[in-house]
N, C-alpha and C positions, 0 to 999 in steps of 0.2 A: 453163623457168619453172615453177615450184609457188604454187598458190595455194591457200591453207587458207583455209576458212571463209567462202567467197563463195558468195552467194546465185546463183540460177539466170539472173536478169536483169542481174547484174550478170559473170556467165559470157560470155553471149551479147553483150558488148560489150566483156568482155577479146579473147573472138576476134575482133569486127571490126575491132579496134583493132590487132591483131597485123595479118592482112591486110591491115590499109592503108597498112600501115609496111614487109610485106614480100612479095618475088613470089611467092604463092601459087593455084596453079590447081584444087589439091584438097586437100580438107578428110576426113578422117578422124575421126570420133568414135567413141569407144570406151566403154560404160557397162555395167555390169547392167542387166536389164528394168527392173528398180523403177527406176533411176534415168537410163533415158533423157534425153539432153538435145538438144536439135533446134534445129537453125543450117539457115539457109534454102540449099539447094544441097547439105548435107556427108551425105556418106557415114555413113548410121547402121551402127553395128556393136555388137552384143549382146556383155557379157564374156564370155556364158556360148560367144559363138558361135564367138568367135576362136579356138580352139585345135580345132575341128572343121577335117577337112581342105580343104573346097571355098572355104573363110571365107579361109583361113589362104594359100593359096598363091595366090588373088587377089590378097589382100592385098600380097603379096609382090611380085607383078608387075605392080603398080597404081602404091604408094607408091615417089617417088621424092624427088627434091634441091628441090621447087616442093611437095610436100606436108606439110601442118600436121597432125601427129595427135594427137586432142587425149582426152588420159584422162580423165573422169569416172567419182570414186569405185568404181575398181578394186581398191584395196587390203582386199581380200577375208579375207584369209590374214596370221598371220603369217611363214609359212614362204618364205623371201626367194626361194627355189630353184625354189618353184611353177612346175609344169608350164605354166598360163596366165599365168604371169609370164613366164615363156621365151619363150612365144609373143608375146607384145606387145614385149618387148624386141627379137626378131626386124623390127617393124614398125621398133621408132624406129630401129633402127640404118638404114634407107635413107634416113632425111633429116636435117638438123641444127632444122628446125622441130618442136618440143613444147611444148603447155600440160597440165599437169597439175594437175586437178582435186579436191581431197579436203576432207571438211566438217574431220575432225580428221585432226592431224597423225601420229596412231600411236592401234593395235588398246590394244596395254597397255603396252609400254614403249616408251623413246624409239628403239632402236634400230629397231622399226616404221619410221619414218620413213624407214632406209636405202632401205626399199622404193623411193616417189619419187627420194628421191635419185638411184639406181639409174638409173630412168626418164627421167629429166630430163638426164643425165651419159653416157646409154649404155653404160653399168655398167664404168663403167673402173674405177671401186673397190669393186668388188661384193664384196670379203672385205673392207673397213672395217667398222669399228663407227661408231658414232653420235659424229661428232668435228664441233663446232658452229662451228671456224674453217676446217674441209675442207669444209663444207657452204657457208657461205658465201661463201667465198673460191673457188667453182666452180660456184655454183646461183644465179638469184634467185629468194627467197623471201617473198614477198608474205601477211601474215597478218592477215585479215580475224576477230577471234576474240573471243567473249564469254565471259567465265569462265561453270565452270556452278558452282551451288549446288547442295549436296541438304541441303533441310529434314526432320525428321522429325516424323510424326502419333504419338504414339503413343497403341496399343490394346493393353489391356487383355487376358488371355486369363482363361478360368474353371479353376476345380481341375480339371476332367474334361480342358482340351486339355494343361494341365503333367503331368499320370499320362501321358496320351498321349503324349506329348512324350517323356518320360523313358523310357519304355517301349519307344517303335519308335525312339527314338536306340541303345538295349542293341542291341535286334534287329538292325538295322542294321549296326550296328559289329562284333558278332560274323560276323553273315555275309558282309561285305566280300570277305575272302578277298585274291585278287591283283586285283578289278577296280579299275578309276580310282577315288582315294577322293574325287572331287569328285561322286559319286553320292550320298554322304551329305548333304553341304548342299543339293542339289538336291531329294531328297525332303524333309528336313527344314522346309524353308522353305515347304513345301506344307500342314502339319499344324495353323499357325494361322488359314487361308482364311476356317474359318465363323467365328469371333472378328472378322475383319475385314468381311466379309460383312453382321454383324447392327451393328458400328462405323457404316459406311455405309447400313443401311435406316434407321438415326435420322436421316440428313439435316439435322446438325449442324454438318458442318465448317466449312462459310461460319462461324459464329460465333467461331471459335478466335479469340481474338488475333492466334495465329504465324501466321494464314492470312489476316489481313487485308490486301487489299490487293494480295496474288500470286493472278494468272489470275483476274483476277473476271470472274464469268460465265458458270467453264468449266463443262463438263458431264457428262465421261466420267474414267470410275476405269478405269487402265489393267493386266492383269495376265500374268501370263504365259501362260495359257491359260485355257479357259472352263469351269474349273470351276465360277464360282462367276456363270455365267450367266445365275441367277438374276431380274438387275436389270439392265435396259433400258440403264442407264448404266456397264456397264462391257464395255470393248471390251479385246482382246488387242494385245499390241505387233503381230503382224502385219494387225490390222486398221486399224491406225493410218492416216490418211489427212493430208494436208499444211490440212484442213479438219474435223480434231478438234481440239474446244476440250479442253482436259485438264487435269482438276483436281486431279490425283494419281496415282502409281504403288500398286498395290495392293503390289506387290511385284516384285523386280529380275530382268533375264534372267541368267543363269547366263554368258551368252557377251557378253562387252565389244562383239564386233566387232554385236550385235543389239543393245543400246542404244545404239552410234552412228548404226547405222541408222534408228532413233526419234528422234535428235538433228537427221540428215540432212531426215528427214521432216516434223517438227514446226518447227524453228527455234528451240527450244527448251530455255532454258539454265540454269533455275531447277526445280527438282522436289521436288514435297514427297510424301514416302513413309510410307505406312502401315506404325508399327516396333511390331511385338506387344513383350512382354517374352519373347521366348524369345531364347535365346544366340544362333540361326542367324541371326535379323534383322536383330540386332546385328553380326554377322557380315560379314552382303552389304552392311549399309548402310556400314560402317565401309571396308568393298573398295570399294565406289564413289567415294567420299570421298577415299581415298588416289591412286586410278585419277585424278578428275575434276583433283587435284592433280596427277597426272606429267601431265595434258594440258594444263593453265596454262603450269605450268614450262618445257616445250615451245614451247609459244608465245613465252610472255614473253623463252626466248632467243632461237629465229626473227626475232624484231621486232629483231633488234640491228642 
């Protein structure tokens, strides 16, 4: 069984409900530290820990035909082949009992999803692509899912960050050379910070129109790192807590599979984003947009 988009409490009663419908003597869970999930009696187990040896051949000699092991938000990687994909696929194959946990359905494209599938199937079609009457016609898929929006704020930049801009994008682009060229948007999207920075010490935004009404009350501007730590109220995505009010993204993470993780942690499905006028803003906001789109789409056939 897979289930998308289920809150933590409503987790912890998908598996009593499983249990009491079937003979189960040991419970296995399996999560990332962030995202532990605790069932009274079950077997905690770290993603990071399962593919260590002493973890991993326990496991083995533990999980058997009476064991329920249950994934939360393992789908780490897009790389179907992962090494601690191997190793968890190792677990389910000893028993025909799995619940499978994930906030969204896929990292960036739908084929992600084969991931669970895999998991939930015991990878009997683990060279399939993403085929949505294979999936259902051999999984149930349960989808608990709110579309997301991204609103945008847009800021303003001055003559001095557009020279700047135009200047270290030359630089940039000439010195690229053969490394990854997703190194350019990543710096680039760093270079209108203090434009957003001096946006937010005006302590305006409550008033927007486009802003009435979404998160009132929030408190913290969220960005990709502390440069611009300046102001009390803006926290990084890794400081995010399931108990920050969030008023806006300063700016987008470069890696999809870490603002699901901010989706995971906040519950949170609407985002209004600080968009300067420079190209690169436009860029990542227009990539997220498309992204939050193939995660609907996904959905919206899952629910079939």
């Amino acid at each position: 069984m897979i289930c998308i988009g289920y809150r933590d409490e409503y987790k912890t009663e998908t598996i009593e409900h499983y249990v009491g419908y079937h003979d189960i003597k040991h419970i296995v869970i399996v999560a990332p530290e962030k995202f532990r999930l605790l069932y009274d009696g079950a077997d905690s187990v770290t993603y990071e820990d399962s593919i260590e040896y002493p973890t991993f051949y326990r496991l083995l000699q533990e999980i058997d035909g009476h064991t329920l092991v249950v994934l939360n938000e393992c789908m780490r990687t897009q790389n179907r082949y992962d090494l601690t994909y191997n190793c968890i696929r190792h677990f389910l194959n000893q028993t025909r009992h799995q619940i499978v946990f994930q906030q969204l359905p896929q990292i960036d494209t739908r084929d992600d999803f084969m991931i669970l599938f895999d998991f939930d199937t015991q990878s009997r079609w683990k060279s399939s692509k993403f085929d949505i009457n294979l999936i259902l016609d051999n999984s149930a898929v349960n989808v608990d899912h709110t579309e997301m929006k991204f609103t945008p704020i847009r800021v303003p930049t001055t003559g001095e960050t557009k020279e700047k801009y135009t200047r270290l994008r030359k630089l940039y682009f000439d010195s690229i050379g053969a490394r990854d060229p997703h190194i350019l948007p990543r710096r680039l999207h760093l270079i209108g910070g203090k434009d957003k920075l001096a946006f937010i010490s005006k302590d305006d935004i409550g008033d927007l129109p486009l802003f009435s009404g979404m998160n009132s009350g929030g408190q913290h501007y969220v960005a990709r790192n502390k440069r611009l730590g300046k102001l009390g109220n803006i926290v990084t995505y890794l400081d995010v807590t399931d108990e920050t009010s969030v008023k806006a993204l300063v700016d987008l993470p470069h890696r999809f599979v870490d603002f699901s993780d901010f989706v995971k942690i906040t519950n949170q499905f609407e985002f209004n984003v600080l968009i300067s006028d420079l190209k690169v803003d436009h860029w990542y906001f227009n990539r997220y947009v498309e992204w939050s789109n193939r995660i609907n789409e996904a959905c919206s056939s899952l629910r079939q």
